[in-house]
Each structure stands twice: as C-alpha cells, then as structure tokens.
C-alpha positions in Angstrom: -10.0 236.9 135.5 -10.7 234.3 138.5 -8.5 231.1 138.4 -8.9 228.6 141.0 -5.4 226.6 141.8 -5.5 223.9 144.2 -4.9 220.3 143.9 -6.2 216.9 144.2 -9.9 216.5 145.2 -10.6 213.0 146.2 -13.8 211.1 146.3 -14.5 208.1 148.2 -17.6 205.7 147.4 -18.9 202.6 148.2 -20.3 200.6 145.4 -23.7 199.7 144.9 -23.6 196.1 144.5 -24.0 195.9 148.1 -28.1 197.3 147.8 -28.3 195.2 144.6 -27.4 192.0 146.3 -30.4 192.5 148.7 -32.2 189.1 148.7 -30.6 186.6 146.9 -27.5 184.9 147.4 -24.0 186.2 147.2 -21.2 184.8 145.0 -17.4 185.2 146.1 -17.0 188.7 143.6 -20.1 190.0 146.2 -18.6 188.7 149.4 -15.2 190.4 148.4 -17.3 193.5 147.7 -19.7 193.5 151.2 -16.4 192.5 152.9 -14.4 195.7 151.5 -17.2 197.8 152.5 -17.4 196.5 155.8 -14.3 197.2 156.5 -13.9 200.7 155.1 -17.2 201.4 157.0 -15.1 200.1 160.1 -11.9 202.4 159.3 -14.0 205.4 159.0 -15.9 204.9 162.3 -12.4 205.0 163.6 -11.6 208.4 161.8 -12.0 211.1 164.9 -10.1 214.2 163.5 -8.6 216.4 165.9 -6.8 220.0 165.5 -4.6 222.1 167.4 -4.1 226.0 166.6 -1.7 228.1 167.9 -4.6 231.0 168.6 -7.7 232.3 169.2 -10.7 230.1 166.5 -12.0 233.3 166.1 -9.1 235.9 165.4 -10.2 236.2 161.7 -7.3 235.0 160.1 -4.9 231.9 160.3 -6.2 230.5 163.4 -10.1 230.9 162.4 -9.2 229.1 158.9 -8.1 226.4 160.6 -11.5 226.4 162.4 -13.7 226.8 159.9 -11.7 223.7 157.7 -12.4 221.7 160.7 -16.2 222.5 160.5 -16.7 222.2 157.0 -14.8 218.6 157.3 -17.7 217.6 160.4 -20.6 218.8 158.4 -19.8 217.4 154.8 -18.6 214.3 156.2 -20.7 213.6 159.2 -17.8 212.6 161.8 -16.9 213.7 165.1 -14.1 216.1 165.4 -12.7 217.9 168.1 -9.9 221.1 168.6 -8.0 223.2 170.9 -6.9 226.8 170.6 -4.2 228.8 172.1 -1.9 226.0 172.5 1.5 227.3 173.6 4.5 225.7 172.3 5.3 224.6 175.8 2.2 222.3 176.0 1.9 221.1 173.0 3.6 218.0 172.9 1.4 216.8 175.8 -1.6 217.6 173.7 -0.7 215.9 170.7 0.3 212.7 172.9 -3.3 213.1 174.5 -4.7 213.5 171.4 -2.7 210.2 170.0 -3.2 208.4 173.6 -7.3 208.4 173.2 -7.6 207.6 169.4 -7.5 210.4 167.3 -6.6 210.2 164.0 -5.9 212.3 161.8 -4.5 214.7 164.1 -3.8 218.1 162.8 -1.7 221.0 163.5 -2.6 224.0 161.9 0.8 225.7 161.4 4.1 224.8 161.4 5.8 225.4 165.0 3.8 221.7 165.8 6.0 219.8 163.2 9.0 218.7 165.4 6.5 217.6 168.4 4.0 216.0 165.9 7.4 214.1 164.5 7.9 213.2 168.1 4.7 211.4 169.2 4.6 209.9 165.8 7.1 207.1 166.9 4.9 206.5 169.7 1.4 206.1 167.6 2.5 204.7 164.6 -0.8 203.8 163.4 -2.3 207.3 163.9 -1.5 209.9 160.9 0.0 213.2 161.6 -0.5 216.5 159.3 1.2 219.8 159.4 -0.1 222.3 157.6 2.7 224.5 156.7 5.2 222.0 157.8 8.3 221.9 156.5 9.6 218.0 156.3 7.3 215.7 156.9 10.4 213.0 158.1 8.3 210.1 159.3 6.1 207.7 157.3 2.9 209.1 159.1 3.9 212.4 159.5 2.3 214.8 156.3 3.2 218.2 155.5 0.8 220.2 153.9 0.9 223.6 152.4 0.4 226.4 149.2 3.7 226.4 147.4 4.7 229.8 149.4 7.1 230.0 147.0 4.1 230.7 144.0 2.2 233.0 145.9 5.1 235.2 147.4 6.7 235.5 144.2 2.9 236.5 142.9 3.1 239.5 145.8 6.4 240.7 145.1 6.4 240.8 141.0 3.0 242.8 141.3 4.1 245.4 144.5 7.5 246.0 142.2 4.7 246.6 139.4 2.5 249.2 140.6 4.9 251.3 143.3 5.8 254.7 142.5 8.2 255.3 144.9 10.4 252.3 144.1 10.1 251.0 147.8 7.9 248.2 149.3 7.7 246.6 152.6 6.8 242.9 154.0 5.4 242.0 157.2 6.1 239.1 159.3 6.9 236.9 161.8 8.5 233.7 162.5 11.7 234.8 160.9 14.4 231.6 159.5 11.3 229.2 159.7 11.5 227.4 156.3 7.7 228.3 155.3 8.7 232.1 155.8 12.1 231.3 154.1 10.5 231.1 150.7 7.7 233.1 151.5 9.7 236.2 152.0 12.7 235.3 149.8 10.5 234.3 147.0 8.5 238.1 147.0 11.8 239.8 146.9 12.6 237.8 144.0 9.7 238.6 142.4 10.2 242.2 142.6 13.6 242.2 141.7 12.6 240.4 138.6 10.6 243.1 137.6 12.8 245.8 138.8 16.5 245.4 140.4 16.5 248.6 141.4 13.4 248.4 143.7 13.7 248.7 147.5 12.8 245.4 149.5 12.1 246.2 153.5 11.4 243.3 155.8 10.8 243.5 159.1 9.8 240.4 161.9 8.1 240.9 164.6 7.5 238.4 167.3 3.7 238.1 167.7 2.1 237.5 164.3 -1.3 238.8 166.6 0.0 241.8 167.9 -1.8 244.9 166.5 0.5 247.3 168.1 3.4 245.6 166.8 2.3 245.2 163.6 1.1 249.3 163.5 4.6 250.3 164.3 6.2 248.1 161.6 3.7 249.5 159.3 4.5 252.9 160.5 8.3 252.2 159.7 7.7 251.2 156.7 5.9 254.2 155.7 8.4 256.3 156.8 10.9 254.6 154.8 8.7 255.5 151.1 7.4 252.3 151.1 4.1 252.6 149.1 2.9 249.0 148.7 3.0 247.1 152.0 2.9 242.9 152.1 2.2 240.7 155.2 1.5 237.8 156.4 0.1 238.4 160.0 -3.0 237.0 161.8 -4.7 239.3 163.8 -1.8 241.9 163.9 -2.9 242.4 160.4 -5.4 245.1 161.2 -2.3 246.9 162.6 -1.1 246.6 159.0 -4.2 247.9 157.5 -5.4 251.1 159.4 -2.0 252.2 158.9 -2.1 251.9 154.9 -5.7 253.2 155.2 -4.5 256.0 157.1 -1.8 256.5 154.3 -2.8 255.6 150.7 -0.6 252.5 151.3 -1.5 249.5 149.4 -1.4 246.5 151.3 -3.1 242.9 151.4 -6.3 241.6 153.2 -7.3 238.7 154.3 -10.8 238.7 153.5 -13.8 240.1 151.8 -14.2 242.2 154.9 -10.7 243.7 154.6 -11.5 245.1 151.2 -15.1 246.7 152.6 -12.7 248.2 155.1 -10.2 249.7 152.6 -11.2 249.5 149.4 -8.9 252.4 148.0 -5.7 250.4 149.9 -6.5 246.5 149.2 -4.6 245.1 146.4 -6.1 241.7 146.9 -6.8 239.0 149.3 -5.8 235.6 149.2 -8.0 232.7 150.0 -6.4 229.2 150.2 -9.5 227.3 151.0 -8.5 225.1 153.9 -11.5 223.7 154.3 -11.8 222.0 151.0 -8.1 220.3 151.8 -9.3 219.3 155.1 -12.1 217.4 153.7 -9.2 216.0 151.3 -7.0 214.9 153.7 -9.8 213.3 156.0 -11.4 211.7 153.3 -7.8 210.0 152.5 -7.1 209.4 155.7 -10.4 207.1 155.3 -9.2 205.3 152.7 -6.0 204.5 154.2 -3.3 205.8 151.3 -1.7 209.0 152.6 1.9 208.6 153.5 4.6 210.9 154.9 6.5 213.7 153.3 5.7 216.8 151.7 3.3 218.0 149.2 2.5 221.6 147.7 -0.4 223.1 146.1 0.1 226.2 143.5 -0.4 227.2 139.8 1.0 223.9 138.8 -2.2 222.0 140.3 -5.2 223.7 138.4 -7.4 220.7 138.4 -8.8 221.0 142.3 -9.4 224.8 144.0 -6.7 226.0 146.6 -5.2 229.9 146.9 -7.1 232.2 144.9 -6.5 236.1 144.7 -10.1 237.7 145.3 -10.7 241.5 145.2 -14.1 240.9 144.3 -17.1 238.7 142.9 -15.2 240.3 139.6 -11.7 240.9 139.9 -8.5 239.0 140.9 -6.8 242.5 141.6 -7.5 245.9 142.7 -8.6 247.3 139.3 -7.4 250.9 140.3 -3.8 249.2 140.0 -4.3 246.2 137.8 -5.0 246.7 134.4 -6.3 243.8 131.8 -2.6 244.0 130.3 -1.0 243.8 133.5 -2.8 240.9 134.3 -2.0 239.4 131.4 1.8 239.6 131.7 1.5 238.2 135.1 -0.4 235.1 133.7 2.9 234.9 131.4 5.3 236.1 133.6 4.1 234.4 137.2 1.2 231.8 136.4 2.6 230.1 133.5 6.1 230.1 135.0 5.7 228.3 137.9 3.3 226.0 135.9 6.2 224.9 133.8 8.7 225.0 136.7 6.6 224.9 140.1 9.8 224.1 142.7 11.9 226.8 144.2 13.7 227.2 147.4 15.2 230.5 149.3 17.4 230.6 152.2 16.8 232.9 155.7 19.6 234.9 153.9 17.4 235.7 151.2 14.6 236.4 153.4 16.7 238.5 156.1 15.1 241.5 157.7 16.5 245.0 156.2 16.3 246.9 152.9 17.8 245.3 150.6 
C-alpha cells in the first residue's frame, strides 16, 4: 500500500496565441496576451534562486535534500541557482542580506534556525520573497514557511513503534529541543503511542549536534539500555550513529533512505521521503508567477492530490513487512491517515515534547 501525500503542484504556461499571431496583425485581446507574456518572461529572467543549509550538501540526509531540491528546480526549470553550505548561525544573517543585496529571489533556507534572520532582512528587500522550510511563523508578507505537517508524520511514528514493541518501551532521537517544528514532532509521536497504549514507555533524548555520530551512538546506546525496542529519530548525519546501534541490537529504528534499509534490512521500519525537490520546483515556479504570500502552510495526509512524505520500505511496501501486517496497515489508514484527513491541525507544547521517560 504506497500513498503519495503532498500538496499543490502548480503549472505555469504561456498561451499559444502568441505563435498563432505570427504574421498578421494583432488586435487589442493579442496585444494584452504578447504583453502578459512579455512580462512574465521578464519576471522569470529575474527569478535567481538561492539556498542556504546549515551543513555539509552531501551528508546524506537533511542538508543533501536540500541540495538535490535545489538541482532538480535548475534542471526542470532551466534557471540559474546558486547555494551555500555549512552556514553557521553566526553568519547567516550577512549571507541572507548578500544574498538579498545582489538580486536573489526566492531565497531559501533549508531549516528552520534561518527564520528570525530571514524575517530580518525581509524589511530591507521587500520585493525579494523569503522561504523557510520548516519555519515556524512566517510573520512578514514575504516571508513563507514551509513544511510536512510534523504533526501527521510524528503521530504516524509513534502509533506504529507503540504497535509493534514488545517490551512496552520506545525511544526518540533528536535535536533542537523547544524549537516549534520539534515541538509537535516529538509531542505529536508520544501521543501517538499513548493512543495506542497508555501504558507504553516514551524516552526522549536531545542532543546538540543533529550530525554527530558519536553523540547520536551513545543516545542510542541509552536507550537500549533502558528496554527500548523500537528507536525513532530525526537526525542528519548522526543518524548512522542511530542505526549501527539498532543493527547491532535487533532495535527497530527509521532510515532515511533506500540505502538505510540495504544496510539493515532486519532493523528498518521504514523511511520517510518528503520529496523536497518536487516543492522546490513548486515554490519557484510560484514565485514566477508572482502569487505566494507570507505565512504558513503544511503538507500531510489532508493534501493527497500532489506527492510530499511518503513512507518507503521498498518498491512494495510502506512498512517493514516483518512488523506490519495487511491488518495493521489497515487500522493505521483508519486510525492515523483518515484521522488527520478529517482533522489535519494539531499543536504540542516543549512540555509535551520534554526529554525523559515519560
């Protein structure tokens, strides 16, 4: 069972009375049309996306999404982009404002520590739009925040680790702990568990580099200690810290890719792909046409008309099928999918995402 949940794919065209008009005169409805298209052709020769990420473009995870989105939106749409990696959150207000300063537009930050500095340089470029992906308010007209409802997904994690455990104990990985993003990431997996079971044991612990491997193996480690048998994270490249230590183990835990699961096969649950690069391409291609605005906007089961985070163990299964049965997977299409289809907002608080069993 493979659903695709994403949202809004956009197309842009130009119409074709401008080849049709080749030769003869035109009458007012054609020089509306040629002068509409000149002018769109004008605003997207003006479109110069550029992207800033936190790490390394090729650390396999968050970082290298955000890579890859930006290539796919320079091939399919045949515009110059440019990027920076390792950005510390010391420079990079100047790089957002040197970005701004020389015409870029959109300008993106891949992750959501770049939302108050991308808020600030907004009042200075007013004219140039802003994304955050992951943000968390979006509080000036050009300023967009972007992201999976973590809410949907989180919840997903947490109902099935609470289904499949056998000791009654599961752990989450993390970083970034009281940013809003991990708020109802976190919060929203221990609710899912404790929906399925109130009894089950919820262990979180943050640490403070989502790319440290040794970090990450000694969380890990903890964790197993503890009982837990089904291990969550959300890491970048500390995740392989995460992984060897469940492989090690018998641990259940999450991937990130299909190379994860060729890793472990026994230990991956799943792996969650939120195809950036087709919301890249969306959020270009609007940006072209002039009609994004500020704010906030999420993605999840309640948008099943475009593609966006989709569970992949493989070409054939959502879900480890050592774990995941047909009839499990169809309770959590009733119990998780259709759910947050009928009511797709939540929120949770840093006090229901606090580190500690709970």
């Amino acid at each position: 069972m493979k659903k695709k949940i994403f949202a809004l794919i956009f197309a842009i065209g130009i119409t074709g009375s401008m080849l049709s008009g080749c030769g003869r005169n035109l009458d007012s409805s054609d020089t509306e049309t040629a002068q509409t298209a000149t002018e769109e052709k004008e605003l997207s020769s003006d479109i110069k996306p550029a992207l800033l990420l936190s790490g390394s473009s090729n650390d396999h995870s968050w970082n290298q999404f955000g890579y890859e989105a930006l290539m796919r939106v320079k091939e399919e749409l045949g515009i110059e982009v440019t990027y920076s990696e390792n950005v510390t959150t010391t420079d990079q207000l100047q790089a957002i404002r040197d970005y701004a300063s020389k015409g870029h537009n959109p300008i993106i930050g891949h992750g959501g520590q770049f939302e108050d500095d991308m808020i600030k340089v907004s009042e200075e470029f007013p004219d140039t739009q802003f994304y955050v992906i992951c943000g968390g308010t979006g509080a000036k007209p050009n300023v967009l925040s972007v992201d999976n409802a973590p809410w949907q997904y989180g919840y997903a994690y947490g109902w099935m680790s609470a289904k499949i455990t056998k000791t009654g104990k599961i752990g989450f990985i993390t970083g970034m702990e009281g940013v809003s993003v991990m708020n109802n990431l976190v919060g929203s997996w221990r609710d899912g568990a404790k929906t399925v079971n109130p009894e089950v044991e919820t262990s979180v612990v943050y640490i403070s580099d989502m790319g440290d491997v040794a970090k990450a193996r000694e969380a890990a480690l903890s964790l197993q200690a503890a009982g837990c048998d089904v291990i969550m994270h959300e890491l970048n490249a500390g995740m392989q810290g995460v992984i060897d230590v469940c492989k090690e183990s018998g641990i259940c835990v999450l991937g990130r890719s299909e190379a994860d699961k060729e890793y472990a096969p026994d230990q991956i649950l799943t792996y969650t792909e939120y195809n950036w690069d087709t919301k890249y391409v969306d959020l270009v291609k609007r940006t072209m046409n002039g009609d994004l605005q500020g704010g906030t906007y999420f993605y999840g089961f309640h948008t099943p008309e475009g593609s966006g985070f989709q569970f992949h163990y493989d070409e054939n299964q959502e879900w480890n099928p050592r774990f995941v049965s047909e009839e499990l997977l169809g309770e959590f299409q009733t119990e998780v999918v259709d759910m947050f289809v009928k009511e797709p907002e939540r929120s949770y608080t840093v006090e229901d995402a606090a580190a500690g069993t709970k």
